[in-house]
MITORZA-758780 format. One record per residue (C-alpha): residue number from 1; residue in one letter; x, y, z. Coordinates in nm, 2 decimals, decimal comma. Layout:
MITORZA-758780
  pos  code      px      py      pz
  NUM     A       X       Y       Z
...
***
This chain:
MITORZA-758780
  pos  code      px      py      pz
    1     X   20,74   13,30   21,26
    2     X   20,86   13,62   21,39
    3     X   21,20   13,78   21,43
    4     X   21,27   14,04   21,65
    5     X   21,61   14,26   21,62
    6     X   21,70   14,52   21,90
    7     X   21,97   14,78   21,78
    8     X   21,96   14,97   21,45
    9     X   22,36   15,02   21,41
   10     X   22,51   14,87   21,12
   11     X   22,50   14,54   21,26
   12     X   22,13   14,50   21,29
   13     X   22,04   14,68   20,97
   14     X   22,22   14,45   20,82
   15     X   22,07   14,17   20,96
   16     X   21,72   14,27   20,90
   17     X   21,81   14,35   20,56
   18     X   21,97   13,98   20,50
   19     X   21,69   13,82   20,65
   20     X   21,36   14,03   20,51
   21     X   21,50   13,96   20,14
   22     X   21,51   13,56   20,28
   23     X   21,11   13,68   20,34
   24     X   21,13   13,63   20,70
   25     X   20,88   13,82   20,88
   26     X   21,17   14,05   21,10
   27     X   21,06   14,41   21,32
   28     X   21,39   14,61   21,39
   29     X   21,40   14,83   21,76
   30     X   21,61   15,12   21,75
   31     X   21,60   15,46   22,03
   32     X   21,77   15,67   21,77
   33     X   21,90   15,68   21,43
   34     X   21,98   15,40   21,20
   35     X   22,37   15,30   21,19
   36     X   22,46   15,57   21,40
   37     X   22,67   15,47   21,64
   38     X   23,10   15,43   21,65
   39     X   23,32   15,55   21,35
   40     X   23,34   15,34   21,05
   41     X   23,65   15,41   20,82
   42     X   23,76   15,11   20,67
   43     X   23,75   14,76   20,59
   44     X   24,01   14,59   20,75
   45     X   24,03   14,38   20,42
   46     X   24,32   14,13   20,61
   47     X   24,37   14,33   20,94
   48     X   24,69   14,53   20,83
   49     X   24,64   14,84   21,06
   50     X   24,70   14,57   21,34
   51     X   25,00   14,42   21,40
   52     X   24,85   14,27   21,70
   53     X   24,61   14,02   21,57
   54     X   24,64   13,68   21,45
   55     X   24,67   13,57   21,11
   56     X   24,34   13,38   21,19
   57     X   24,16   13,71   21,24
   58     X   24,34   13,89   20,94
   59     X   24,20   13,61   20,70
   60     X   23,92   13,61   20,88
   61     X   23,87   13,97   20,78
   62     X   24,00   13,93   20,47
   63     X   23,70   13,72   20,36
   64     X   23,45   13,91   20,57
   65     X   23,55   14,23   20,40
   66     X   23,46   14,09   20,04
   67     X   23,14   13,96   20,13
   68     X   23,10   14,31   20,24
   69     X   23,17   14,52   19,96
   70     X   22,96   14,27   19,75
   71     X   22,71   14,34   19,96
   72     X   22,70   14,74   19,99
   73     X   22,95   14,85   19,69
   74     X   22,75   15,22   19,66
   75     X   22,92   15,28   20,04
   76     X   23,25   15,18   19,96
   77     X   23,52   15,45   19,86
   78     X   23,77   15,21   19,60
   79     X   24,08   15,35   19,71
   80     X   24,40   15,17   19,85
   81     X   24,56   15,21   20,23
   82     X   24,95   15,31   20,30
   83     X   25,10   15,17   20,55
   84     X   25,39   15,28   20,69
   85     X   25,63   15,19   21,03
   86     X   25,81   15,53   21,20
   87     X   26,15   15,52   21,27
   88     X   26,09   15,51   21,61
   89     X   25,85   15,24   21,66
   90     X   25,98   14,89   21,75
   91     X   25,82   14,72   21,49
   92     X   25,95   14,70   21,13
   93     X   25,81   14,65   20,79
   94     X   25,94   14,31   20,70
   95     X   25,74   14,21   20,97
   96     X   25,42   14,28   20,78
   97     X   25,51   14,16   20,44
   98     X   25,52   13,77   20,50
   99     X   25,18   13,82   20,64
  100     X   25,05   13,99   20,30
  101     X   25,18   13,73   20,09
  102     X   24,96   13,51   20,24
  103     X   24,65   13,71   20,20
  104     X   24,75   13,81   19,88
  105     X   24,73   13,41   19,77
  106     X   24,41   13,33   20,00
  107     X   24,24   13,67   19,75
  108     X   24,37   13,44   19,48
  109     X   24,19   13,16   19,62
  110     X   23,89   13,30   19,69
  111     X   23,88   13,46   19,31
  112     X   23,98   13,13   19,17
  113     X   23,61   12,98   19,40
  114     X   23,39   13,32   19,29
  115     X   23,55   13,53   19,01
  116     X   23,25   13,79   19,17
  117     X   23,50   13,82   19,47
  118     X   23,74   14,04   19,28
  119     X   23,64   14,31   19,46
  120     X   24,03   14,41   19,58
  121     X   24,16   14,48   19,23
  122     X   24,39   14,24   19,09
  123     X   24,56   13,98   19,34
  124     X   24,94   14,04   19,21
  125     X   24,82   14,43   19,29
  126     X   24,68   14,33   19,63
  127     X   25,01   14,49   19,78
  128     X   25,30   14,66   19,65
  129     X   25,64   14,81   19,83
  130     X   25,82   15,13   19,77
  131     X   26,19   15,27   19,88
  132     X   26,29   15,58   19,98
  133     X   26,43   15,59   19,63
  134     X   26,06   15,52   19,45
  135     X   25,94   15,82   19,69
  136     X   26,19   16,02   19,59
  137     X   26,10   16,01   19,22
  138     X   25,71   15,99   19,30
  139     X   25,75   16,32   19,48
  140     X   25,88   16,53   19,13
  141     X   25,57   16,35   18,95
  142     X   25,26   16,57   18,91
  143     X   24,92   16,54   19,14
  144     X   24,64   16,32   18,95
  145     X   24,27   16,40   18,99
  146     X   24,16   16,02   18,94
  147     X   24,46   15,80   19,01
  148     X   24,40   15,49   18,80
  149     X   24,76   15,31   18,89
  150     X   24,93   15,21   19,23
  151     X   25,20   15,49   19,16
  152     X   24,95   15,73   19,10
  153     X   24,81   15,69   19,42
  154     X   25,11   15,72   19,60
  155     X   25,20   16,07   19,45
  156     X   25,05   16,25   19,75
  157     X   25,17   16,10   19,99
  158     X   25,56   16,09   19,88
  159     X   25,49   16,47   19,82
  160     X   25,38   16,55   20,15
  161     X   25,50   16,32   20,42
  162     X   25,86   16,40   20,56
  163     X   26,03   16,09   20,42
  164     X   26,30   16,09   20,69
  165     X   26,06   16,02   20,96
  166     X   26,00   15,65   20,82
  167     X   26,12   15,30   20,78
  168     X   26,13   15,13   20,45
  169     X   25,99   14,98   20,25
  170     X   25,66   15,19   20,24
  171     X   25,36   14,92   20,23
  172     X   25,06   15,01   19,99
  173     X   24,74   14,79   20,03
  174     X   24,40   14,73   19,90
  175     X   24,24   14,82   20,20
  176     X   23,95   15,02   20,11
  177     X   23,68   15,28   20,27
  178     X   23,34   15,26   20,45
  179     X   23,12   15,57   20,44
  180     X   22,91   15,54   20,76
  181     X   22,69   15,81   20,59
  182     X   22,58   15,61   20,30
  183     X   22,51   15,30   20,48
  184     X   22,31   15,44   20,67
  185     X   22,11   15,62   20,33
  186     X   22,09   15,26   20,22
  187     X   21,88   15,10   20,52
  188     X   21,69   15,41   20,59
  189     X   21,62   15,39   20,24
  190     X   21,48   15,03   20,24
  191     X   21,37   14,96   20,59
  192     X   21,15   15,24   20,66
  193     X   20,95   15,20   20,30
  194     X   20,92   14,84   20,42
  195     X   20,78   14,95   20,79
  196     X   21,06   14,74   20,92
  197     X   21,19   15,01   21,16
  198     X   21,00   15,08   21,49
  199     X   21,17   15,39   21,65
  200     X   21,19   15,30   22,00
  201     X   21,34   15,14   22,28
  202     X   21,32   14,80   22,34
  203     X   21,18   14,66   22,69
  204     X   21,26   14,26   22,66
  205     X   21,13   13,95   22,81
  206     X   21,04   13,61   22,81
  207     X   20,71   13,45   22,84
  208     X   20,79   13,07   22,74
  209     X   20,94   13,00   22,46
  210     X   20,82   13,30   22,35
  211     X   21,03   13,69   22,32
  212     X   20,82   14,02   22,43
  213     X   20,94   14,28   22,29
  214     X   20,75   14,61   22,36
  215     X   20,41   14,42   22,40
  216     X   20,50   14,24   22,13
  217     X   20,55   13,83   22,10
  218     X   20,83   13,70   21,87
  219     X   20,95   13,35   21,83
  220     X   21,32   13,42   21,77
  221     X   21,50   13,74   21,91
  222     X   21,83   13,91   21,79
  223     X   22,05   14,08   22,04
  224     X   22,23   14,38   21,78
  225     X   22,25   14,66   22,04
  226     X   22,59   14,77   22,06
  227     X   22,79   14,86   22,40
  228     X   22,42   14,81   22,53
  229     X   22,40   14,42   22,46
  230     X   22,47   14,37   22,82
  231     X   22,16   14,57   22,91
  232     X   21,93   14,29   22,69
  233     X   22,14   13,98   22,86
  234     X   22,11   14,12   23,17
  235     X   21,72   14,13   23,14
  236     X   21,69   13,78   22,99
  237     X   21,91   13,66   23,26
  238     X   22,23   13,58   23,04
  239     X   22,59   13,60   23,17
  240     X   22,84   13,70   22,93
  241     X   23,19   13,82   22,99
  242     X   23,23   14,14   22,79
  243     X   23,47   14,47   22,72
  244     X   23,34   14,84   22,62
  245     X   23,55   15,08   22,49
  246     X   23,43   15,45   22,41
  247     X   23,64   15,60   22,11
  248     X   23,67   15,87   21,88
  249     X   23,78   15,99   21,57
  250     X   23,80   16,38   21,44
  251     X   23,71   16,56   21,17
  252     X   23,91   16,82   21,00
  253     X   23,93   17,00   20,74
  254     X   24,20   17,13   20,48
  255     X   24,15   17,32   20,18
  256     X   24,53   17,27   20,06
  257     X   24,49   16,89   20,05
  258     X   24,18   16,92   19,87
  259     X   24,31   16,67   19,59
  260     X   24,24   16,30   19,59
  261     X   24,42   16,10   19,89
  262     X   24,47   15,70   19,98
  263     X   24,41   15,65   20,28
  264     X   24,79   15,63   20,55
  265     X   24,81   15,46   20,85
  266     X   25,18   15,57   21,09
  267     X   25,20   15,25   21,28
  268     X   25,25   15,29   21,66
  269     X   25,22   15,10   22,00
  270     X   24,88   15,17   22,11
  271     X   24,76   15,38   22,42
  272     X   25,10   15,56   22,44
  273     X   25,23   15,91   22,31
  274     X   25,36   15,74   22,00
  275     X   25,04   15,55   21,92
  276     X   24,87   15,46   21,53
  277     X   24,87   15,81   21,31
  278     X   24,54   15,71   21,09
  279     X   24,44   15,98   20,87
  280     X   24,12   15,91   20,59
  281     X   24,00   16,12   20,35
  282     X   23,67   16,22   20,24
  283     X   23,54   16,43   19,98
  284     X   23,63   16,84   19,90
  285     X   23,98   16,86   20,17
  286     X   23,78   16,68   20,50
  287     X   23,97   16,42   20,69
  288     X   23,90   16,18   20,97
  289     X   24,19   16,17   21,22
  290     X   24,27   15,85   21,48
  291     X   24,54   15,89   21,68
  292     X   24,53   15,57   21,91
  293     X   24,68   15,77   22,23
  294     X   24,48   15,86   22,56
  295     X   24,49   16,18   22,48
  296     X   24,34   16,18   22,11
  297     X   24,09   15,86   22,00
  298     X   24,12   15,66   22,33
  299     X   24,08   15,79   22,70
  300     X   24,23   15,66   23,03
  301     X   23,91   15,51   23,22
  302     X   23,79   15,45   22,86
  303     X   23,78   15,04   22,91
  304     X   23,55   14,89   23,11
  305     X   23,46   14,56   23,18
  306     X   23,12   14,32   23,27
  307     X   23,16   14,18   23,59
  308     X   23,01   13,89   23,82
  309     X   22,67   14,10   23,88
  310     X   22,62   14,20   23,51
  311     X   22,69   14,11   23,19
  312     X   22,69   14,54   23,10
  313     X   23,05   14,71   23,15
  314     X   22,94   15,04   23,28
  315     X   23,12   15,36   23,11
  316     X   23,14   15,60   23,31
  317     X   22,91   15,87   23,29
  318     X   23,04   16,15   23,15
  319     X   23,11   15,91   22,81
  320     X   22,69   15,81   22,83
  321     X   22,63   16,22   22,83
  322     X   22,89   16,25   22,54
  323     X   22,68   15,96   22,38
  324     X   22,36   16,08   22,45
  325     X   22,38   16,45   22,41
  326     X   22,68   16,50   22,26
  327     X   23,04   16,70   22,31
  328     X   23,14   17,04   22,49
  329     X   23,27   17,19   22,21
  330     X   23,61   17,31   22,34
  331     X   23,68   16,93   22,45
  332     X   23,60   16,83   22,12
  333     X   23,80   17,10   22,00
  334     X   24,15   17,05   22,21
  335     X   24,13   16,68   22,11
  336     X   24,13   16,74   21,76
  337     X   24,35   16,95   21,71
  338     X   24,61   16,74   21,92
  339     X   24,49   16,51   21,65
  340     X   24,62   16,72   21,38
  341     X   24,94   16,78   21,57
  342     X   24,97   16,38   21,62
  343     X   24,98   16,33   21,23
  344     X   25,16   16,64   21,15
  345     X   25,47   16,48   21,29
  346     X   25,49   16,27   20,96
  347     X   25,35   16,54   20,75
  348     X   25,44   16,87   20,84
  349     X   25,19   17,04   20,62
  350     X   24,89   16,93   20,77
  351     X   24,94   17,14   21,06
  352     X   24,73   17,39   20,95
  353     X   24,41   17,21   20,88
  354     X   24,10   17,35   21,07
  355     X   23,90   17,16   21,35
  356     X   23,53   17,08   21,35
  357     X   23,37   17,04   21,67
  358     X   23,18   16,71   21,63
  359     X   23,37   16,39   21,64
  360     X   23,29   16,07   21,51
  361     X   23,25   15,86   21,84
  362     X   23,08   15,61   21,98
  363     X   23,13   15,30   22,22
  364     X   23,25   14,95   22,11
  365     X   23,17   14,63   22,30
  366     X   23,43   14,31   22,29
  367     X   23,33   14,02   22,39
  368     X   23,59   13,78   22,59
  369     X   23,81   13,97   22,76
  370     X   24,12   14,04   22,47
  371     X   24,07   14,42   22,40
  372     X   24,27   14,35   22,08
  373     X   24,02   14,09   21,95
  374     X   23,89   14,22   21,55
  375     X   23,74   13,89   21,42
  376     X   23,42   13,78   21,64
  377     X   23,22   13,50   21,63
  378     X   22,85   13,51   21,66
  379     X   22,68   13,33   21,99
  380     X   22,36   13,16   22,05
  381     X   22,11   13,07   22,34
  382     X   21,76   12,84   22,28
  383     X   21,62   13,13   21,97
  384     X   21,81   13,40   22,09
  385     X   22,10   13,51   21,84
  386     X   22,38   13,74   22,02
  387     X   22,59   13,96   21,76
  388     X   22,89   14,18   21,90
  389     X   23,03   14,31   21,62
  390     X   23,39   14,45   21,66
  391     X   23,49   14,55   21,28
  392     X   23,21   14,61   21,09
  393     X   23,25   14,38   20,77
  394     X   23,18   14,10   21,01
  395     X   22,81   14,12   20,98
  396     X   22,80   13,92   20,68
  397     X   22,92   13,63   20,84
  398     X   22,71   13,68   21,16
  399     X   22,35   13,77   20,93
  400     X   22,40   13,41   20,74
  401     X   22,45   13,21   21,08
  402     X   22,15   13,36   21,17
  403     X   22,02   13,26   20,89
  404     X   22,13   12,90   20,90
  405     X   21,99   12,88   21,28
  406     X   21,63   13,01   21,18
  407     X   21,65   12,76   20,89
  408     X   21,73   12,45   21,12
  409     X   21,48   12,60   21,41
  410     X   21,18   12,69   21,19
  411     X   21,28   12,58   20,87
  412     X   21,29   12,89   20,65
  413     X   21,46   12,84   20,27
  414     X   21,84   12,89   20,34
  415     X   22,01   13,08   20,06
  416     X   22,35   13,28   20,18
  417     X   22,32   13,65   20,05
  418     X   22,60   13,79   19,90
  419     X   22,42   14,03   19,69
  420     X   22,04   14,24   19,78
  421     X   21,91   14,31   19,49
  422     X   21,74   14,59   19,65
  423     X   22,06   14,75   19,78
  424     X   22,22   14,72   19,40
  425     X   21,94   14,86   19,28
  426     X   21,99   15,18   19,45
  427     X   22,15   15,46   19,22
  428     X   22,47   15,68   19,33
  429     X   22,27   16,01   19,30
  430     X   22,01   15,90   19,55
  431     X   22,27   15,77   19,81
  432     X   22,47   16,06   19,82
  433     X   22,22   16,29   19,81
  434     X   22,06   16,11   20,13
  435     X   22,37   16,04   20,33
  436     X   22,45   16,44   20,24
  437     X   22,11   16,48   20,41
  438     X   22,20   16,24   20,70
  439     X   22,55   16,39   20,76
  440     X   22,44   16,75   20,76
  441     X   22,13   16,64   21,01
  442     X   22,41   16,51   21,24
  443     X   22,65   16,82   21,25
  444     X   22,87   16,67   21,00
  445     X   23,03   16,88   20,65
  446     X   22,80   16,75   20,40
  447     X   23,07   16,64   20,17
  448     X   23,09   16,34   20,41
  449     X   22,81   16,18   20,25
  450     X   23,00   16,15   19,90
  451     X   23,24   15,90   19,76
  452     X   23,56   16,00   19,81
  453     X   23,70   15,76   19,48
  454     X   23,43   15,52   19,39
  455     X   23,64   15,41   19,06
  456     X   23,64   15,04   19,09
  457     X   23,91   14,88   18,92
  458     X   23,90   14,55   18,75
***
């Protein structure tokens, strides 16, 4: 029994990785790189930076987001999330804390099933509050190099952030990084020693109850591609009602913040001037801005939809040149620094952090037609798996229905994978110093393929 996989983003690699260490005989398509394509940041460990979503989704998440770190804890950077709600925004922070609570006792839960699922610290530390007042006092305290308590990790930002310019209470969260860099290391570093990978694109049909893939005959097939999964449908003959969204992130960089930083989210409605404020940190003073405005990360005839003739929302061009051959740097350029300008509105300082001229971008497919959809279930035809992954931590969940489908179809041994051994086995020191590699091969500062924190606390 063979398994084909079109798309190498971190969806597929996933998969293939899940499903090879099952010894399932699986060949992976990809045109370009491996998990290459829209900016990771974050977890989403309960949804938080979304107000919009339901609490369905945000435990949905929640869950998704351990399995995840179990799964690849060498690309995770163990540091928490602030949250906080502008005094001009419509929302307010109560609104979020009833919500936390919850998760907070569902992380208990889960704990209490696996203790190997206390991945988010401890559950009473899950989440904690803090008044103008606690700011106030946080900001005489001194900067720490390796902040080992909630307070200490809120030092910066109290320092920093114009404290008039928010509601309270100030929400801080164990909502963790995802350095797209080092996944990335990890399944070139396993699925190309395995000759998994064939660097190409796919041409797809079907010849029975048989897949050809490239020549090639496979018994199950595995639609990963991205904002291309329409493309594959479309050839098999599939309708499915879908969104694509292009959007993107910028990198900056600012040798005066060059300490150790959560990450902050400034709530905001999106798609208007007072949209989400999302600043990450990465290693050595670089930052990764959102801004979710039309003018920053999102883009007015950014959305597109499938329609009755195909199941593939077409972009518009000039975002498939952008994809395919990259920026004009003084577009790339103007956007970031209105990035910069977006978030200096809540911390004045940053204003003088310097732009880079490649952004993290990339198209995102929805299915359904709810562009504020995060959680996503996986959808099947006869052998044919369909995975349109919206947050990233959701491939877990999507590799072991896969898994559970090949195992009814074909009967392979079922055994859900939390852990790959192979992945755990990996060292630090050979990640970084391949996702440095892959970074710097992309146009990216190097110090984009290090951990940022990687102190896990217990």
């Amino acid at each position: 029994m063979r398994v084909a996989i079109i798309g190498g983003g971190v969806t597929g690699s996933s998969i293939a990785m899940y499903l090879d260490n099952l010894g399932v005989d699986v060949t992976l398509f990809e045109k370009n790189d491996l998990v290459s394509g829209p900016p990771i940041c974050h977890l989403h460990a309960g949804g938080n930076l979304y107000r919009e979503i339901t609490l369905k989704e945000k435990i949905a998440l929640l869950k998704e987001s351990i399995d995840f770190i179990r799964l690849y804890p060498q690309a995770i950077d163990f540091r928490p999330t602030i949250v906080a709600v502008p005094v001009d925004d419509e929302g307010e922070p109560e609104d979020l804390i009833e919500t936390l609570e919850i998760l907070k006792n569902e992380y208990k839960k889960m704990i209490e099933k696996d203790p190997k699922n206390k991945v988010l610290g401890e559950p009473e530390d899950y989440y904690k509050l803090y008044y103008k007042k606690d700011l106030e006092k946080l900001k005489e305290k001194e900067l720490v190099k390796e902040p080992k308590t909630l307070d200490e990790w809120m030092i910066p930002f109290a320092k920093y952030t114009n404290l008039n310019k928010i509601k309270y209470p100030v929400i801080l969260v164990q909502e963790y990084g995802v350095n797209v860099f080092r996944l990335s290391a990890i399944a070139k570093m396993i699925l190309e020693k395995k000759d998994i990978v064939r660097y190409e694109e796919a041409k797809v049909s079907k010849k029975g109850d048989k897949w050809i893939v490239n020549g090639e005959e496979f018994d199950y097939l595995i639609n990963a591609a991205g904002f291309k999964s329409g493309i594959v449908d479309d050839a098999l003959e599939f309708k499915r009602e879908r969104l694509t969204e292009f959007k993107a992130a910028y990198v900056v960089k600012n040798k005066k913040f060059d300490f150790t930083w959560p990450e902050i989210i400034f709530h905001g409605k999106r798609g208007t001037p007072k949209g989400m404020a999302q600043f990450t940190p990465y290693a050595n003073g670089i930052f990764q801005l959102h801004g979710m405005t039309k003018d920053i990360t999102l883009f007015d005839d950014g959305l597109v939809s499938s329609d009755e003739e195909s199941s593939y929302p077409k972009l518009p061009n000039h975002f498939i040149e952008k994809i395919e051959k990259g920026w004009q740097k003084e577009e790339a350029a103007s956007r970031a620094k209105r990035a910069i300008k977006h978030m200096s509105k809540f911390i004045p300082e940053f204003k003088d952090s310097e732009v880079t001229y490649v952004p993290l971008f990339g198209a995102q497919q929805i299915p359904g037609r709810d562009a504020e959809l995060r959680a996503v279930e996986i959808s099947f035809e006869e052998n044919y798996a369909r995975c349109e992954v919206v947050k990233a931590s959701t491939v877990t969940s999507m590799a072991d229905s896969i898994a559970k489908d090949l195992s009814k179809r074909f009967g392979i041994k079922y055994k859900k994978q939390i852990e790959i051994p192979e992945i755990l086995s990996l060292s630090d020191e050979v990640i970084t110093k391949k996702a440095c590699e892959i970074a710097k091969s992309r146009g990216y500062p190097e110090d984009m393929g290090k951990r940022n924190f990687s102190e896990l606390k217990s």
